[in-house]
N, C-alpha and C positions, 0 to 999 in steps of 0.2 A: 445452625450450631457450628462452631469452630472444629475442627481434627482434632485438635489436642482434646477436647473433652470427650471427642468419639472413642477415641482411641484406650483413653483411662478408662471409660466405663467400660468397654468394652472389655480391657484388662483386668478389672476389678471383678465383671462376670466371670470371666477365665477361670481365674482363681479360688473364686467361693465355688464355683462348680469341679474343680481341680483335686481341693482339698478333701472334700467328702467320699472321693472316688476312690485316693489313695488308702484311705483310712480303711474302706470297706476291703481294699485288693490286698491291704494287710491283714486282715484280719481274716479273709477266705484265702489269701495264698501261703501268708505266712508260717513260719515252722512253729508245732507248737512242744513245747517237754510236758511232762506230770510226773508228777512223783513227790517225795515228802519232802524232800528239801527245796524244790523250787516253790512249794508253796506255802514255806513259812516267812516268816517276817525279817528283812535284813535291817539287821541294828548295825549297821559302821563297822561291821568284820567283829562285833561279839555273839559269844556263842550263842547257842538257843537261850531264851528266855527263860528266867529259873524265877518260880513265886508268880503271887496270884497279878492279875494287870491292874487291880484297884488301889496299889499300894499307896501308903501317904505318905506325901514326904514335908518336913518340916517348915514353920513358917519363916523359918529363916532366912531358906534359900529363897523366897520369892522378896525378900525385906530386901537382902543383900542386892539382887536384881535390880529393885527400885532406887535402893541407892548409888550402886554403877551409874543407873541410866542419868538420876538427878547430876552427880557430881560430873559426869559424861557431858550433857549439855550445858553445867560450867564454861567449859573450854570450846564448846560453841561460840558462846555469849565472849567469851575474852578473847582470842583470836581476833577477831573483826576490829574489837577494841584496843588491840594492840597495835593493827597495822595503823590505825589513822589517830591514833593517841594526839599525835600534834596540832592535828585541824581540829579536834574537839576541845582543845584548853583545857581549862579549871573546870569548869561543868563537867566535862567529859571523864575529867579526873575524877572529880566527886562523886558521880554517877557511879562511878566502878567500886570507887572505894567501901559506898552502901550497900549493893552491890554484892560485893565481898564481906562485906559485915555482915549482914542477915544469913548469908553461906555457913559462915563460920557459927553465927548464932546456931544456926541447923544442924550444925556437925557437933557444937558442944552439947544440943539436948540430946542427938543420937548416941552421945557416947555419955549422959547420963541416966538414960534409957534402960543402959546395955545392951541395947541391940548388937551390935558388933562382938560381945560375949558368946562364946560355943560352948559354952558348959550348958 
């Protein structure tokens, strides 16, 4: 067998054996707190949780989500097609343009849907 493969496996035992060691000497050496506030749930610096955790929220905000994300990966799809627009020609044109059609198709049944409506 070559060193260099001695050497990596050898490094690769190190490690997995390394890792497990540290974690145990944290958790027997480590400082611990208790008390009511370290063991509630940190929301992003807002207060305590106010109401029950089964709360329902609206299907709107998951609508609105899904169309971010479609209209998002729009400009996936165009970017790349913008940079080499020239090497592609007419084809490449037309391809965008339908493309772009069926988008807009999408967005005018969304917006006769009323999806986009919050009342």
């Amino acid at each position: 067998m070559s060193t260099e493969l001695i050497l990596s496996a050898a490094t690769l035992i190190g490690i997995a054996a390394l890792v497990p060691c540290f974690m145990v000497m944290t958790a027997v050496l480590g400082p611990r707190s208790k008390g009511k506030i370290k063991n509630e749930a940190y929301e992003s610096g807002v207060g305590p949780i106010i109401g029950t955790v089964d709360q329902k929220f609206s299907v709107k905000f998951y609508l609105l989500a899904i169309l971010f994300l479609i209209f998002d990966i729009e400009a996936v799809f165009m970017y790349p097609w913008a940079v080499c627009v020239r090497e592609l020609g007419w084809f490449g044109f037309t391809e965008m343009v339908v493309f772009m059609l069926l988008l807009l198709t999408g967005l005018i049944y969304i917006l006769k849907k009323g999806v986009l409506n919050w009342r």
